[in-house]
C-alpha positions in Angstrom: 87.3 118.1 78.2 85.2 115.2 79.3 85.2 111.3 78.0 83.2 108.1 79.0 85.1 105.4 81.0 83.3 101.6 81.2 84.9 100.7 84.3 84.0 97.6 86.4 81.3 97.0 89.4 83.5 98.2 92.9 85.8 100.6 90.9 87.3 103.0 93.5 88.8 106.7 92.6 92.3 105.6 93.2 91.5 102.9 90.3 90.0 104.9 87.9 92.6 107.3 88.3 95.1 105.2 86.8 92.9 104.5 83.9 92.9 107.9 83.5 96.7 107.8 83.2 96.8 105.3 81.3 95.3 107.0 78.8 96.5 110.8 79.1 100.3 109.7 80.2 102.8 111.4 82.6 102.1 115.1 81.8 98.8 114.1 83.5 100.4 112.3 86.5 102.9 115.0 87.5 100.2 117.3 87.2 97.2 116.0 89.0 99.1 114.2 91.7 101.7 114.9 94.2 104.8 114.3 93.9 105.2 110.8 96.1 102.2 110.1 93.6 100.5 108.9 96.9 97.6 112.1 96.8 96.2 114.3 94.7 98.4 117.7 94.4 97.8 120.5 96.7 94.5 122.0 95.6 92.9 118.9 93.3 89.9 117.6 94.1 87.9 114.9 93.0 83.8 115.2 93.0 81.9 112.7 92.1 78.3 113.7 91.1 79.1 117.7 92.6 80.5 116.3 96.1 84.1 116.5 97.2 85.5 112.7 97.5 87.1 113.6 100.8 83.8 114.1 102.4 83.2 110.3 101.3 85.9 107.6 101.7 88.5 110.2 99.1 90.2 108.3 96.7 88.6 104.4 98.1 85.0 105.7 97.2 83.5 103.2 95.0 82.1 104.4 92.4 78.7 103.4 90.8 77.2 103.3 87.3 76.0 107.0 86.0 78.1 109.1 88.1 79.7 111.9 87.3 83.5 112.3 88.6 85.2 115.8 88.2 88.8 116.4 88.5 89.0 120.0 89.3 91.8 121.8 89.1 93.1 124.8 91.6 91.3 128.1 90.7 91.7 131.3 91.8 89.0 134.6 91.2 87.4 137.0 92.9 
């Protein structure tokens, strides 16, 4: 699913994260982050605009009006 978060001018990952908890609760937190709740889980990654946030500054990457933020699951294929 995808929704539309107003978030304020220097917003980090780490920040909008917990807006995003807010909203979607603890089956959200226990799911998308480890379980010090310190780091993602083993396997989540957050892009922003396509590009994996650790090959920014990870979860202290400000984000900027427009972009598009991912929180991608583990998958598995072949």
């Amino acid at each position: 699913s995808s929704f539309t978060l107003e978030l304020a001018p220097g917003t980090t990952i780490r920040e909008m994260l917990d807006q995003v908890f807010e909203t979607y609760g603890e089956p959200m937190i226990a799911e998308v982050m480890n379980e010090e709740r310190t780091d993602l889980a083993p396997y989540y990654k957050v892009l922003v605009n396509g590009r994996n946030s650790k090959l920014m500054h990870y979860m202290d990457t400000v984000l900027e009006n427009g972009q598009v933020v991912h929180i991608m699951p583990p998958v598995a294929g072949g």
